[in-house]
N, C-alpha and C positions, 0 to 999 in steps of 0.2 A: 679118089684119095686112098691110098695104101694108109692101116696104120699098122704099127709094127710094138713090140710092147718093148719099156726097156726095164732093165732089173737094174737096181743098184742095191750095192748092202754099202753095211761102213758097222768098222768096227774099233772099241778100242783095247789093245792088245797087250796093254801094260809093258812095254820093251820084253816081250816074251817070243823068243825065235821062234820057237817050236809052234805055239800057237797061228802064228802070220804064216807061217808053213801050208798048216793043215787050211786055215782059210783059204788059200791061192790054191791050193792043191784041188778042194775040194765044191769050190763056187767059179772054177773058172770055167766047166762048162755050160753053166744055165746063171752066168752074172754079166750083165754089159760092161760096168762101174766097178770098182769097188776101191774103198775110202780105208786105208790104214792107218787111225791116231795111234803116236806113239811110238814108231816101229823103233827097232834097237837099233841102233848106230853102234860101228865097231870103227877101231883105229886102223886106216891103210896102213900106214907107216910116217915118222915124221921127215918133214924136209929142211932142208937148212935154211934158215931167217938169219937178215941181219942186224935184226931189232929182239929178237926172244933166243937164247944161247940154245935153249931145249931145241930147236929146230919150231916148225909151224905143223899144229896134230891136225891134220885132213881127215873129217868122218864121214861115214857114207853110211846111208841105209843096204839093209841087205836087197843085191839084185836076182830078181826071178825071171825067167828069159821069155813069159808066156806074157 
């Protein structure tokens, strides 16, 4: 039986970009896991609804491509 060790962190980030940055930047080459409470959600852009005049606000957490 092979065992293999796994890492997990988890953090919470307070909606601080910069912070979730340096996390991903700096545990993504000795972390298997890793758990983002809070990350910041920014607005894509809105779309047109035909139930809300404003359009419909789409949010997304920030994407890291690793």
């Amino acid at each position: 039986m092979i065992c293999q060790e796994l890492t997990i962190y988890s953090q919470n980030v307070k909606k601080n970009k910069i912070l979730t940055d340096i996390i991903l930047e700096t545990r993504k080459a000795n972390t298997n896991i890793i758990f983002i409470q809070e990350p910041l959600r920014y607005l894509i852009q809105c779309f047109l609804s035909y139930t809300n005049t404003e359009g419909n606000p789409p949010y997304r957490a920030p994407h890291y491509p690793e």
